[in-house]
Structure formats: C-alpha cells, structure tokens
Backbone and ligand atoms as CSV (ligand in chain L), in Angstrom:
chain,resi,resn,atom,element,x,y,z
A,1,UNK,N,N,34.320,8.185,-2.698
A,1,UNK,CA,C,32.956,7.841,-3.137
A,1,UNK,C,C,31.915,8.422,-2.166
A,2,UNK,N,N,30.955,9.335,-2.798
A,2,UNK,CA,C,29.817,9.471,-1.871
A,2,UNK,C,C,29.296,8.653,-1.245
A,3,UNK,N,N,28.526,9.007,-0.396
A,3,UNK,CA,C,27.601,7.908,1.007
A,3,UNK,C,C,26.428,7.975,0.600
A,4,UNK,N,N,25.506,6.343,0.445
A,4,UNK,CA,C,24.098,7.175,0.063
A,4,UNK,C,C,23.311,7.080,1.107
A,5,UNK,N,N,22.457,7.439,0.785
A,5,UNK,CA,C,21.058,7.934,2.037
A,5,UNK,C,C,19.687,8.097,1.208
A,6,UNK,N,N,19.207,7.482,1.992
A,6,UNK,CA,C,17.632,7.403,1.507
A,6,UNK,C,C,17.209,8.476,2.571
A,7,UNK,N,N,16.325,9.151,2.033
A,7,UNK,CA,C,15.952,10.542,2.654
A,7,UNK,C,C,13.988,10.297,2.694
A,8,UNK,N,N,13.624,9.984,3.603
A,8,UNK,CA,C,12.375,10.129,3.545
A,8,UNK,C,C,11.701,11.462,3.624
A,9,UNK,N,N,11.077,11.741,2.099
A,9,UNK,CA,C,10.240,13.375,2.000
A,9,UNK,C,C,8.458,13.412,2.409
A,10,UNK,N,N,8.347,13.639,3.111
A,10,UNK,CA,C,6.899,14.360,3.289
A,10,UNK,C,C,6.291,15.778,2.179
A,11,UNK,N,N,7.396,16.018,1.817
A,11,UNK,CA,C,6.767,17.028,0.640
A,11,UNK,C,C,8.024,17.739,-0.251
A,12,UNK,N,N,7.332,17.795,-1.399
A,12,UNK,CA,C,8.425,18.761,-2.149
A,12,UNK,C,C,9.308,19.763,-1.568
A,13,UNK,N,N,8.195,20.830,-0.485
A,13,UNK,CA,C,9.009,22.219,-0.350
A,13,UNK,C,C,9.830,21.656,0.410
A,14,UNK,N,N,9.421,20.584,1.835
A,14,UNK,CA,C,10.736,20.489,2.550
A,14,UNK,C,C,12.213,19.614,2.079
A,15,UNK,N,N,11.616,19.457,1.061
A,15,UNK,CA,C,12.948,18.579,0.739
A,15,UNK,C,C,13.927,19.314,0.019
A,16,UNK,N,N,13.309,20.420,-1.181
A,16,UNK,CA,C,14.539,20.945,-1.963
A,16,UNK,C,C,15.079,21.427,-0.811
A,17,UNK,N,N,15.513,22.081,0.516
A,17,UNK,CA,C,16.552,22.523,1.940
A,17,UNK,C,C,17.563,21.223,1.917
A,18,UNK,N,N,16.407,20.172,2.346
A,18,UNK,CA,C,17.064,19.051,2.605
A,18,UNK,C,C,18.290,18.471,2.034
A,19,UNK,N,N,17.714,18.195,0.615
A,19,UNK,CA,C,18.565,17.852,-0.231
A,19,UNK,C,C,20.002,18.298,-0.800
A,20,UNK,N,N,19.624,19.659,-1.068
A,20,UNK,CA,C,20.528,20.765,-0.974
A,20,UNK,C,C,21.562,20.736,0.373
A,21,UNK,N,N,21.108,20.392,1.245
A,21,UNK,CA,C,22.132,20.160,2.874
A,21,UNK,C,C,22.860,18.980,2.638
A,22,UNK,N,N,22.145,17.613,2.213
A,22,UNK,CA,C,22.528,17.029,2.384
A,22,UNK,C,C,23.759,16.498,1.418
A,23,UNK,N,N,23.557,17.042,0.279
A,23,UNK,CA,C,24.684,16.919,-1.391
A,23,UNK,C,C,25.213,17.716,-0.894
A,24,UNK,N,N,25.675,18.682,-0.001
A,24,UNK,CA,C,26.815,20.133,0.537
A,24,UNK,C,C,27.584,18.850,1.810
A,25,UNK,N,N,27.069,17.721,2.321
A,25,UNK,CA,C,27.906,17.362,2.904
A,25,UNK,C,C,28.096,15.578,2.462
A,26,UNK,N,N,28.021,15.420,1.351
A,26,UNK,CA,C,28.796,14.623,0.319
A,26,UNK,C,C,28.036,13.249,0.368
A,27,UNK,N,N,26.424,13.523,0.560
A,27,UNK,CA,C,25.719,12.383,0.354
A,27,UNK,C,C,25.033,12.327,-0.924
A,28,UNK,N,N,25.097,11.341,-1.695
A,28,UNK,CA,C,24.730,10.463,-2.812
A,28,UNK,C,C,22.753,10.229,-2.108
A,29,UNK,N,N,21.930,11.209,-2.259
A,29,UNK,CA,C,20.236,11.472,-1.696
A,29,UNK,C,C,19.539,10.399,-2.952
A,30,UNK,N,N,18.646,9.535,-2.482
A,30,UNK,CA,C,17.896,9.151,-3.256
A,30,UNK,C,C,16.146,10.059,-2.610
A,31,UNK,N,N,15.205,10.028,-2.828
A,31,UNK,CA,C,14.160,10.862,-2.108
A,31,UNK,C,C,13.056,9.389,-2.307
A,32,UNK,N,N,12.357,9.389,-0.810
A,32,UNK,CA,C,11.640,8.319,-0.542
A,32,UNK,C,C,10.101,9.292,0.043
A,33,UNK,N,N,9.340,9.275,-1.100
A,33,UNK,CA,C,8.051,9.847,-1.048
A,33,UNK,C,C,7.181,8.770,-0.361
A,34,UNK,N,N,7.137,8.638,0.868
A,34,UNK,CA,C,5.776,8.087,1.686
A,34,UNK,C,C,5.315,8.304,2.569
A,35,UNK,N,N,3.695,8.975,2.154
A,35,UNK,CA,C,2.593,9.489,3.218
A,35,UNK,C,C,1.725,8.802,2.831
A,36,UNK,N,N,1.585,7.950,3.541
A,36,UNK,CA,C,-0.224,7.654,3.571
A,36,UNK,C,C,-1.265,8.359,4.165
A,37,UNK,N,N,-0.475,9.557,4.958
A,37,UNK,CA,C,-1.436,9.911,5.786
A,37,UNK,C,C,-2.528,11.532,5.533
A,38,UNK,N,N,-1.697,11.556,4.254
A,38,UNK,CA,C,-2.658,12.434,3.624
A,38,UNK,C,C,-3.556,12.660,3.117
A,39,UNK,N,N,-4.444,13.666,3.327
A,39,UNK,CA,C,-5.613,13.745,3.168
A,39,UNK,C,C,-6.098,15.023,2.108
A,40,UNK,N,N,-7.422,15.130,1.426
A,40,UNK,CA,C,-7.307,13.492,0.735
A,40,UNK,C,C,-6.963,13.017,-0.207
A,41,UNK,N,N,-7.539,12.712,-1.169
A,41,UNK,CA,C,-6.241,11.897,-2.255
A,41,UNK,C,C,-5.712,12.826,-3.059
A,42,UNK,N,N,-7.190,13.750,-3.164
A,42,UNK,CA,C,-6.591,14.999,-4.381
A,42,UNK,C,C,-5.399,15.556,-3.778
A,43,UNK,N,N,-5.250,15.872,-2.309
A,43,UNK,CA,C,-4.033,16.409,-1.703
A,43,UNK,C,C,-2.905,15.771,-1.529
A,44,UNK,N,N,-2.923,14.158,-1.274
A,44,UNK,CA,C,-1.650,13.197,-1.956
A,44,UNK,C,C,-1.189,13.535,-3.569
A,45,UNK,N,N,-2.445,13.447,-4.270
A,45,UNK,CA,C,-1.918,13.912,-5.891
A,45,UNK,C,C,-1.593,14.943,-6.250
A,46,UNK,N,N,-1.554,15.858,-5.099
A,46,UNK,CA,C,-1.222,17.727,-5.718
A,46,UNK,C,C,0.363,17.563,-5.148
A,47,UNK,N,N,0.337,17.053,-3.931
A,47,UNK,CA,C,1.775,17.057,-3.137
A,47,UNK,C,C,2.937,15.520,-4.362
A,48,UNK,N,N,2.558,14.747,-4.453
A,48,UNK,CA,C,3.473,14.010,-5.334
A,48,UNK,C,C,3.383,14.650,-6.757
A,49,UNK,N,N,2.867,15.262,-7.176
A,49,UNK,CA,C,2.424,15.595,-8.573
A,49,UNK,C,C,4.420,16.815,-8.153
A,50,UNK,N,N,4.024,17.785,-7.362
A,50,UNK,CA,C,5.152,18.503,-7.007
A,50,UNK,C,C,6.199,17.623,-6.680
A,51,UNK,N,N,6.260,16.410,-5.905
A,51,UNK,CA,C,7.734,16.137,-5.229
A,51,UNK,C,C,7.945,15.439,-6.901
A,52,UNK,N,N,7.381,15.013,-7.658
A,52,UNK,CA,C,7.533,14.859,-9.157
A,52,UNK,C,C,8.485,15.938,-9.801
A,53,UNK,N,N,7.829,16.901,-9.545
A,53,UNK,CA,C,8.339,18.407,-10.414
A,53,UNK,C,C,9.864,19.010,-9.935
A,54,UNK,N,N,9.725,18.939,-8.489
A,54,UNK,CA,C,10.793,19.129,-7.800
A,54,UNK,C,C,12.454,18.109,-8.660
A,55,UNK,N,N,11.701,17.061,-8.591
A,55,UNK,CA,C,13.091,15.525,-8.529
A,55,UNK,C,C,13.364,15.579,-9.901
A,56,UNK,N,N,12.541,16.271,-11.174
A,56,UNK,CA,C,13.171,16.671,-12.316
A,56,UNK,C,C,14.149,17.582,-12.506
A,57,UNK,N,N,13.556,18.670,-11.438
A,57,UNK,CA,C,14.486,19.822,-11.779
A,57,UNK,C,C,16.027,19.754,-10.896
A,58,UNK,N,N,15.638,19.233,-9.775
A,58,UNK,CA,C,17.065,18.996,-9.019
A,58,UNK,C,C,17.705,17.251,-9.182
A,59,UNK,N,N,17.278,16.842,-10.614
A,59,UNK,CA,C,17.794,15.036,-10.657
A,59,UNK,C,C,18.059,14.088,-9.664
A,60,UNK,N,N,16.933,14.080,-9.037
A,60,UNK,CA,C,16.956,13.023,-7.684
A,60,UNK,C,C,16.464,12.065,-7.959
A,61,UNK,N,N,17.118,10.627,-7.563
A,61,UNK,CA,C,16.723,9.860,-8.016
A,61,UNK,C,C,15.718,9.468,-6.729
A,62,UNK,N,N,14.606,8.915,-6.989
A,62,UNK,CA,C,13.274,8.931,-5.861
A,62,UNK,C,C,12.682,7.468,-6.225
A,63,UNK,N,N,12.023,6.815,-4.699
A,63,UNK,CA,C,11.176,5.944,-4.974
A,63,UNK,C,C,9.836,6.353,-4.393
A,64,UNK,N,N,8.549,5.848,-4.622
A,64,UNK,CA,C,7.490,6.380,-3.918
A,64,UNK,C,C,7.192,5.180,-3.011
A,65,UNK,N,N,6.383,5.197,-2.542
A,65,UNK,CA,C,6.312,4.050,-1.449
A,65,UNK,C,C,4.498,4.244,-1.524
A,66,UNK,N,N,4.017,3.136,-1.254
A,66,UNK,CA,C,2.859,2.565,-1.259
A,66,UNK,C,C,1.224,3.607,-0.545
A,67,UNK,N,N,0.443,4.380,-1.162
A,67,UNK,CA,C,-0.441,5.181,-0.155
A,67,UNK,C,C,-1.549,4.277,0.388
A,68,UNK,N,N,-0.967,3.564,1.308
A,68,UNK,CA,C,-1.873,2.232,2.313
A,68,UNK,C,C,-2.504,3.383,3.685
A,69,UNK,N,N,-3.297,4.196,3.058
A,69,UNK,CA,C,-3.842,4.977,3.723
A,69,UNK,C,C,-5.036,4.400,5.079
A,70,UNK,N,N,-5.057,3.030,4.462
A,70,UNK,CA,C,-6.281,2.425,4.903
A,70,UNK,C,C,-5.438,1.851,6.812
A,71,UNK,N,N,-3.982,1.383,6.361
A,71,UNK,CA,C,-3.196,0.997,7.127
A,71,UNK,C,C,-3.062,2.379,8.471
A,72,UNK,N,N,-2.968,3.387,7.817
A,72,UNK,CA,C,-2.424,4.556,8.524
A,72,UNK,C,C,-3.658,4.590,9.559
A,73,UNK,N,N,-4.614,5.020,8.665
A,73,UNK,CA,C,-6.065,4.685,9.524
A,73,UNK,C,C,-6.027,3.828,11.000
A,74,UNK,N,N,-5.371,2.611,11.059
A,74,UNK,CA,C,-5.613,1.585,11.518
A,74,UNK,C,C,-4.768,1.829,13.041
A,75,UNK,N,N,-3.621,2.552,12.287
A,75,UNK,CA,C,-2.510,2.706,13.422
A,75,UNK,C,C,-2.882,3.485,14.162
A,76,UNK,N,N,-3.781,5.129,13.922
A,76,UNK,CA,C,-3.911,5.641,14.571
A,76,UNK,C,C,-5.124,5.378,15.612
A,77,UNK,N,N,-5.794,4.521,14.888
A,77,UNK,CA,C,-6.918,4.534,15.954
A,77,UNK,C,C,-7.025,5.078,17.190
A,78,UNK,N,N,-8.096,5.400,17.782
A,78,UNK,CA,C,-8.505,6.096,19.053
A,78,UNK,C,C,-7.946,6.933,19.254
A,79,UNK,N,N,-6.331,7.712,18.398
A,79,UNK,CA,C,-6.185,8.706,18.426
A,79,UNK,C,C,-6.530,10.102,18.006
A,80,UNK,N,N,-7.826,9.653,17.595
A,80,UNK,CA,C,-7.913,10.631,16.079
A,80,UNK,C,C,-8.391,12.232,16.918
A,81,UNK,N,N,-8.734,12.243,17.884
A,81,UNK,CA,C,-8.849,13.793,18.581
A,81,UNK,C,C,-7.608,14.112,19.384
A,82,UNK,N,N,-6.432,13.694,19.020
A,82,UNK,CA,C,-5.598,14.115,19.941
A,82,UNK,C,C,-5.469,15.538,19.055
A,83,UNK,N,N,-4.346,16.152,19.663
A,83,UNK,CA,C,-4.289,17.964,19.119
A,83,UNK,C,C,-2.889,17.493,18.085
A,84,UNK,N,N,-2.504,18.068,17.411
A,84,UNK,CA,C,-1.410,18.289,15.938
A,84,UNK,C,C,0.081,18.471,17.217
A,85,UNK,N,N,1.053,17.452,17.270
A,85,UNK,CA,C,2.129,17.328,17.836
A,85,UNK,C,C,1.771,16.240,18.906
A,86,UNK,N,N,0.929,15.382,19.252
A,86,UNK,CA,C,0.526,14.743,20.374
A,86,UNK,C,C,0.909,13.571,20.234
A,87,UNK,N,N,-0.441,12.227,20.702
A,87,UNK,CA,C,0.704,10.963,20.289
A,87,UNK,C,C,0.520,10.698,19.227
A,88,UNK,N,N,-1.111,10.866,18.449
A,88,UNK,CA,C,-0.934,10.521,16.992
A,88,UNK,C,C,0.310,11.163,16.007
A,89,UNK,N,N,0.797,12.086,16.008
A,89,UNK,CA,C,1.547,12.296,15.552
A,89,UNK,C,C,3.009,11.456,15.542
A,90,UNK,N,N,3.353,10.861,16.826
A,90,UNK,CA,C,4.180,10.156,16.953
A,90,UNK,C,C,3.899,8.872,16.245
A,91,UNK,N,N,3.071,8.073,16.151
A,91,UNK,CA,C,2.648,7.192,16.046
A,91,UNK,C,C,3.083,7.136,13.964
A,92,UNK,N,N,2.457,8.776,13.804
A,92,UNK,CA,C,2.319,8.760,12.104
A,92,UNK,C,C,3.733,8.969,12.121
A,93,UNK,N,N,4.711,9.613,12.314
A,93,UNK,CA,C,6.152,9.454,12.358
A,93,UNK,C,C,6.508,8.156,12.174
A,94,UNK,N,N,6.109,7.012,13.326
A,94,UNK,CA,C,7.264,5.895,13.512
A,94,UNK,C,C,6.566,5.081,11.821
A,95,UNK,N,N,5.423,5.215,11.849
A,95,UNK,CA,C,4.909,4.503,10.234
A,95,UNK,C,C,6.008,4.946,9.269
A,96,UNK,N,N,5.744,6.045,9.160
A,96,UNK,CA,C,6.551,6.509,7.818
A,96,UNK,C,C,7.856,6.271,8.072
A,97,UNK,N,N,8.969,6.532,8.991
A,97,UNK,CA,C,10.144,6.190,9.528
A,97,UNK,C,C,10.769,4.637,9.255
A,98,UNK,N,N,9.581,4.279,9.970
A,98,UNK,CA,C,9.774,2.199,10.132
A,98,UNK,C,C,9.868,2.290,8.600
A,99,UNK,N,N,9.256,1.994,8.081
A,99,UNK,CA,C,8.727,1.805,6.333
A,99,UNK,C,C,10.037,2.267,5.687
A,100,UNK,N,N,10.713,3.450,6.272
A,100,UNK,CA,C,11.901,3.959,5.530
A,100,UNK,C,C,13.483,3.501,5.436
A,101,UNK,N,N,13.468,3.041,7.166
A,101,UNK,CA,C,14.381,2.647,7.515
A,101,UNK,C,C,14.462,1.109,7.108
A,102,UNK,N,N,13.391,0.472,6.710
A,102,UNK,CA,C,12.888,-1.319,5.777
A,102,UNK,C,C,13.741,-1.179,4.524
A,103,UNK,N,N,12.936,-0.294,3.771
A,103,UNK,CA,C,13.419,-0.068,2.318
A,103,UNK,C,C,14.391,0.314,2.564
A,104,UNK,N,N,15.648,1.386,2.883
A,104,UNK,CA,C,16.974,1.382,3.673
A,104,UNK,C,C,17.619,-0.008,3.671
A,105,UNK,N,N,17.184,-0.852,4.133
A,105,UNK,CA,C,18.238,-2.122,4.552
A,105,UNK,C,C,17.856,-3.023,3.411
A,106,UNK,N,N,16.703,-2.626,3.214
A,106,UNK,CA,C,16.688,-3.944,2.037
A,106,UNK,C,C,17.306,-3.566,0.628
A,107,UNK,N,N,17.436,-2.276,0.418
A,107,UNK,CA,C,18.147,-2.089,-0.696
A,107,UNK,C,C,19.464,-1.405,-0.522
A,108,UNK,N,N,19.865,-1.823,0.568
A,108,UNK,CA,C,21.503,-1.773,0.642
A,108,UNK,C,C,22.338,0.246,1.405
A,109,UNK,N,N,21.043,0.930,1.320
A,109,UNK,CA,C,21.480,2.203,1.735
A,109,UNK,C,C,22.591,2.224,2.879
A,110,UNK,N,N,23.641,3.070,2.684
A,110,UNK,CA,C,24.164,3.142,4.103
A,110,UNK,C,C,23.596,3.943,5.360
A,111,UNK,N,N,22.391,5.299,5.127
A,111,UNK,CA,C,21.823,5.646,6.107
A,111,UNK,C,C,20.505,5.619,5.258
A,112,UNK,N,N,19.488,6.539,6.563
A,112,UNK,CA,C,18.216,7.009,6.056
A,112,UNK,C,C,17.956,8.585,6.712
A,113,UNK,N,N,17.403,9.204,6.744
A,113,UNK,CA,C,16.503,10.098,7.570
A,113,UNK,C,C,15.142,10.925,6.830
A,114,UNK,N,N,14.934,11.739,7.304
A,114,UNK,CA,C,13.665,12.286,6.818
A,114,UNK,C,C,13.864,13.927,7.012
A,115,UNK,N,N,13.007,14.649,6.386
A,115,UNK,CA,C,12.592,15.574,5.882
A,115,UNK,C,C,11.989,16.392,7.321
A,116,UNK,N,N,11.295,15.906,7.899
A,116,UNK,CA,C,10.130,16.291,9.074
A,116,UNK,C,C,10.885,17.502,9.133
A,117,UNK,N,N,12.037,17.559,10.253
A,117,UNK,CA,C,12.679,18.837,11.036
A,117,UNK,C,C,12.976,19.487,10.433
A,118,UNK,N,N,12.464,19.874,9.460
A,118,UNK,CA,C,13.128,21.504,8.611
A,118,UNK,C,C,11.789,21.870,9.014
A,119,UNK,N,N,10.381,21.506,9.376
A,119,UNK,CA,C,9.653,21.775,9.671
A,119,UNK,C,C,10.165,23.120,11.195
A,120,UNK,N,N,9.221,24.210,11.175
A,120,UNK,CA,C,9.381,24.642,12.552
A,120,UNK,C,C,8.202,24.060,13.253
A,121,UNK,N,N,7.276,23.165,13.116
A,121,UNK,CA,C,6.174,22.482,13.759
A,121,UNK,C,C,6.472,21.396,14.244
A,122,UNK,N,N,7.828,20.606,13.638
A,122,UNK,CA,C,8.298,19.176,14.214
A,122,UNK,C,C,9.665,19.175,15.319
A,123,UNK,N,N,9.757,18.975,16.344
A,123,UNK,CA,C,10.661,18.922,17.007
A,123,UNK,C,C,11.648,17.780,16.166
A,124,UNK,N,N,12.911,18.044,16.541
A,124,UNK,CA,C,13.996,16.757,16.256
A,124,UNK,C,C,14.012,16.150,17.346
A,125,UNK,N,N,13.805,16.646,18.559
A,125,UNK,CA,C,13.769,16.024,19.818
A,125,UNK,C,C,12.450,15.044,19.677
A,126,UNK,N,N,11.496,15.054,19.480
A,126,UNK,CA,C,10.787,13.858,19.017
A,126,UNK,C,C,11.077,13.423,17.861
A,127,UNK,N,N,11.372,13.678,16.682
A,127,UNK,CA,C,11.476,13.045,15.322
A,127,UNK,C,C,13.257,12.018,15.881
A,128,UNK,N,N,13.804,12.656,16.478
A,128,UNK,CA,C,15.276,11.926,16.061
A,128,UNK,C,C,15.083,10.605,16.680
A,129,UNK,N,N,14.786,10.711,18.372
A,129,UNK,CA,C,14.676,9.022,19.282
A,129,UNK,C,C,13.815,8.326,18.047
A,130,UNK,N,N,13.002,8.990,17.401
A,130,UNK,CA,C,12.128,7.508,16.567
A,130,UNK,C,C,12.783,7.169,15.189
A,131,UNK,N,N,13.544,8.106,14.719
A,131,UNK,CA,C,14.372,7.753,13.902
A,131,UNK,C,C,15.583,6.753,14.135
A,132,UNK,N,N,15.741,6.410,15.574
A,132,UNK,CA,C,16.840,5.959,16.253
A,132,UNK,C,C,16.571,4.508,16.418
A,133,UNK,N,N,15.366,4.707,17.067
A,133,UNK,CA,C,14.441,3.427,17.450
A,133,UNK,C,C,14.573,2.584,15.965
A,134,UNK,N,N,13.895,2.829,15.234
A,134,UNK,CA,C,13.658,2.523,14.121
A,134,UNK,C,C,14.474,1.682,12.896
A,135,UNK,N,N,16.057,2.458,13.341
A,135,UNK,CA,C,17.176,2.359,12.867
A,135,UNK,C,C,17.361,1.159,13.144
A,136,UNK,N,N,17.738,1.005,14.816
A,136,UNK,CA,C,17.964,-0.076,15.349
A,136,UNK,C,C,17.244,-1.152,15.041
A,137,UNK,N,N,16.067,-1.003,14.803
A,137,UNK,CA,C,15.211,-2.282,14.730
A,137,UNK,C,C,15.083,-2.928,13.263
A,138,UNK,N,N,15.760,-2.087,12.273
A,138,UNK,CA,C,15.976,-2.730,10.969
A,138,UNK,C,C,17.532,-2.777,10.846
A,139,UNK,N,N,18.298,-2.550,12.108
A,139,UNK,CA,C,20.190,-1.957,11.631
A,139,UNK,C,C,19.956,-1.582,10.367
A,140,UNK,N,N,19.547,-0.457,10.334
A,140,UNK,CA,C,20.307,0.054,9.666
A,140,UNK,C,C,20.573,1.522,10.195
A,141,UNK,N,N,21.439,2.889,9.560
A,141,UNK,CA,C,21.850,3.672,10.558
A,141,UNK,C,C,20.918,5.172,10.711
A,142,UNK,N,N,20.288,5.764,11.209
A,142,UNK,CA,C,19.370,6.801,11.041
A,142,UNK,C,C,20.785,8.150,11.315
A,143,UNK,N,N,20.357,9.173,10.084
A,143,UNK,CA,C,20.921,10.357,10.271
A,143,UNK,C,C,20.905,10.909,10.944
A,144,UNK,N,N,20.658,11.510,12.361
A,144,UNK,CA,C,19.953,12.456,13.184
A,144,UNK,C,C,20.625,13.997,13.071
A,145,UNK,N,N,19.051,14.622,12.625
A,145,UNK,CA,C,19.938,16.022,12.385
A,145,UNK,C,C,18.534,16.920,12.510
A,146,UNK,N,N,18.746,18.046,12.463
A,146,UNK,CA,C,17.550,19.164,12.631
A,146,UNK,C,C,17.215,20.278,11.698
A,147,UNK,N,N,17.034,19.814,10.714
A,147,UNK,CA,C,17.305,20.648,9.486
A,147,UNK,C,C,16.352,21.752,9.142
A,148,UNK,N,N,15.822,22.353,10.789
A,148,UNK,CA,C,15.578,23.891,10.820
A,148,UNK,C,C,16.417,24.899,11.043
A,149,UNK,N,N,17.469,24.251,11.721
A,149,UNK,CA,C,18.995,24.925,12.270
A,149,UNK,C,C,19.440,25.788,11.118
A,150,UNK,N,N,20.068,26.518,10.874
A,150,UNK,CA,C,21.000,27.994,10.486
A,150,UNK,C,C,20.053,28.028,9.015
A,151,UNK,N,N,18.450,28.818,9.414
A,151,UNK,CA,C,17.801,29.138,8.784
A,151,UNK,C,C,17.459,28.290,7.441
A,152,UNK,N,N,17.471,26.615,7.757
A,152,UNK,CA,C,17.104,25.672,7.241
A,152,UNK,C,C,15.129,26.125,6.861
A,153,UNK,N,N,14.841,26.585,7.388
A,153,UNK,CA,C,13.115,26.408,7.101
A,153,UNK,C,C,13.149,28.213,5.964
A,154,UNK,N,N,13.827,29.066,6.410
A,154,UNK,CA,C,14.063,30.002,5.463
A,154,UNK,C,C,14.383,29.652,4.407
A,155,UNK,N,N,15.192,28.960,4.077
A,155,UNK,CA,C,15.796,28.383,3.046
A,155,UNK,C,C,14.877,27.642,2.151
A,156,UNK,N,N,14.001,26.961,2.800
A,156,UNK,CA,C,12.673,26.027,1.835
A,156,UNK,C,C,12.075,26.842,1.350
A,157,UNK,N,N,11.463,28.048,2.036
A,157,UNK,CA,C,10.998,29.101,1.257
A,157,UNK,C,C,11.364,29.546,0.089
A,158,UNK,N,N,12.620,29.679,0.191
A,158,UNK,CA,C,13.208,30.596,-0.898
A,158,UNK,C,C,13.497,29.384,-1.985
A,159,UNK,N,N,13.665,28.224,-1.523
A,159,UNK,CA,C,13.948,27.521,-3.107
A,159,UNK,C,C,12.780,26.837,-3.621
A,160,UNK,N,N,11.667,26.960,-2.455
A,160,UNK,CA,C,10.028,26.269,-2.872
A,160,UNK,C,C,9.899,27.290,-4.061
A,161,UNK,N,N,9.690,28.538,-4.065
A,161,UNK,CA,C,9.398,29.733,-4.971
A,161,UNK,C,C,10.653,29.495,-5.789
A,162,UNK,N,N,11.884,29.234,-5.953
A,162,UNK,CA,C,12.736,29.071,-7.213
A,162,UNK,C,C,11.580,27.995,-7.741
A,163,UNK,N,N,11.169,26.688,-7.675
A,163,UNK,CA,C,10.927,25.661,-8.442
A,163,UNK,C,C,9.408,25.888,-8.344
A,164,UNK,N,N,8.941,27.244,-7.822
A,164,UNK,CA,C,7.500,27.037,-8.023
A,164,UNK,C,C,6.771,25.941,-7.521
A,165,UNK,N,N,7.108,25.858,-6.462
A,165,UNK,CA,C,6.396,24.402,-5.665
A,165,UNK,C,C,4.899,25.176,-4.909
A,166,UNK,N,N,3.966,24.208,-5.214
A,166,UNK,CA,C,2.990,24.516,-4.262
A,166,UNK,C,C,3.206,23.907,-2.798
A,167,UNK,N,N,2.879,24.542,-1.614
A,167,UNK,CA,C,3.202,24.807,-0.243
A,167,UNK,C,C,2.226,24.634,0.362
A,168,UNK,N,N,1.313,23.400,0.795
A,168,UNK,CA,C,0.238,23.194,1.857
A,168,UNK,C,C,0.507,24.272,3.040
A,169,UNK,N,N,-1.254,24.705,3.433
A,169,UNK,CA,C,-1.135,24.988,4.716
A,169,UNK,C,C,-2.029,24.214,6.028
A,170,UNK,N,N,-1.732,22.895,5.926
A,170,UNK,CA,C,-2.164,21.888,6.685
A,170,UNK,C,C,-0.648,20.768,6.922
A,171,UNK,N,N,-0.483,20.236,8.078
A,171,UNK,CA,C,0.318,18.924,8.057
A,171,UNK,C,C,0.041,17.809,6.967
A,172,UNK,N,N,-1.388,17.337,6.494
A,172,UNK,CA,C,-1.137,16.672,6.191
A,172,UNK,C,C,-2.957,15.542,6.125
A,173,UNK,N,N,-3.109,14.825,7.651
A,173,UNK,CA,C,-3.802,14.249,7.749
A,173,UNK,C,C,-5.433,15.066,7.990
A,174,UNK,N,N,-6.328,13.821,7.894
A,174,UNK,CA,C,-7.946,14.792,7.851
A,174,UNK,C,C,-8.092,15.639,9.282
A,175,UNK,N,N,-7.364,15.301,10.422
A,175,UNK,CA,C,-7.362,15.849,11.380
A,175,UNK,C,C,-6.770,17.124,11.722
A,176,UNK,N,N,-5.745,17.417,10.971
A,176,UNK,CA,C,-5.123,18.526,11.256
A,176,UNK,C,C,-5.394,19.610,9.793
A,177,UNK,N,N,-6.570,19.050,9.258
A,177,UNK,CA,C,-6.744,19.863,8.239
A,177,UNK,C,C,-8.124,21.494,8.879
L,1,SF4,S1,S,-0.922,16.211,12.184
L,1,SF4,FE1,FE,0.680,15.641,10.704
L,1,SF4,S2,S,2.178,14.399,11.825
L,1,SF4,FE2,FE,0.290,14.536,13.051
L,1,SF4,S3,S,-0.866,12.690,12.506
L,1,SF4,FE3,FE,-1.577,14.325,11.172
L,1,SF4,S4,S,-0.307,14.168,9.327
L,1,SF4,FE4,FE,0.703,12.962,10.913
C-alpha cells in the first residue's frame, strides 16, 4: 500500500516536479494549497486558478487551506523591510508549514512536506529544520528533502510549459514584489 503525504504547494509550477518525485517513490500526494501571503488577491486567484488546472490534469487530490492574509500580516510584523530570504521569510515558512503539518495530523496523513526547495531561491537548509520543528510540535513526521537536486527546478520548467502553467516572477508577498 502506498504512503500518503500531504504535500504543501506554494504554486502550480513547483509542484507538477514535486509531485511527479514524489508518486516515482511510492507516495499516495494529496496537494495542500496555502498562501496567505500573496499578494494581491488577483495574484492568489491567478496562482490557485493554475494549481486548479494543474490537479485536473495530473488527478491530485488537493485541499486549499484558508487565505487569512490578514493573519500573515500580523506575523510578520516589523519585519516588513527585511530583504527576500531574511527572517520574514522564515517566519512566512513556519505559518504555512505549522498550518500543514495541523491538517497532517488531524486528518490522519502519515507525512507532510512542501514544495519550497525545488525553488533555487529557497535553501532546504532553512526550509527543512522548520519543517522538522514543526513536525515535532504536531507529531507528526516532516519529509525532508531538496527537491532542486538532480535538476529538480529544470524539470518544473519543462512540465510548467507541458500543462501551460502560468509562472510568477515574484515570491509571492507585497514585499518581494
Ligand atoms: S519573500 Fe516569499 S518567502 Fe519571503 S515573506 Fe515574502 S512571500 Fe514569504
């Protein structure tokens, strides 16, 4: 019997890699769409409108999770001039992470992880300890993996353009836009 895993996606393109990695090593992927931290809404609705388009064509079964943008706001406070990789960034990680690794235990998943590190902008060396942290603090078990490794971020490319995905060129939040 496959293993399942809740896979937290930040976006369509990085996930068809993901997903694709992760069904090649015999996980049962559900896809867990939650950013609040995007900016702004039209750009939450262009990016889910795709992780939509995406989860038809590759049958993933997906939940979305809540855009409590107002919350995200809250967390980052006083960070909002730090530079794109700093602590706000950490901070918007452990949100989306915590939140993932919740829904994870409460609906029975045997792991979780996320999408981030296929990024070449996100270290795993910061994304994994908070995936770890996180784990622990809901038990349940975080994947840790780096899914830029053996031309993982090449790879999004090439299957973003199979499914015709539109491809931000921003992270995400009003700050790094
Ligand atoms: S730059 Fe990206 S990771 Fe950093 S706070 Fe903004 S959306 Fe989050």
């Amino acid at each position: 019997m496959n293993k399942s895993i809740l896979l937290h996606i930040c976006c369509a393109p990085c996930a068809t890699e993901v997903v694709e990695n992760l069904r090649k090593e015999g996980y049962e992927v559900t896809g867990f769409f939650y950013n609040p931290n995007i900016y702004p809404k039209k750009e939450y609705d262009l990016r889910l409108d795709n992780f939509h388009k995406l989860a038809s064509q590759i049958d993933l079964p997906f939940l979305v999770g809540s855009y409590n943008s107002k919350d995200w706001y809250q967390e980052i406070q006083g960070l909002e001039a730090e530079p794109e990789g700093g602590k706000r960034c950490k901070i918007c990680h452990r949100m989306r992470l915590n939140h993932t690794a919740q829904i994870a235990k409460d609906k029975g998943y045997e792991a979780f992880t996320t999408t981030l590190t296929v990024s070449p902008y996100k270290l795993s060396k910061i994304i994994n300890p908070i995936g770890k942290e996180v784990g622990e603090k809901h038990k349940t078990k975080f994947l840790e993996r780096d899914f830029k490794k053996q031309e993982g971020f090449k790879r999004s490319i090439t299957l973003s353009k199979k499914y015709e995905l539109y491809r931000q060129s921003y992270c995400g939040c009003e700050f790094s836009l």
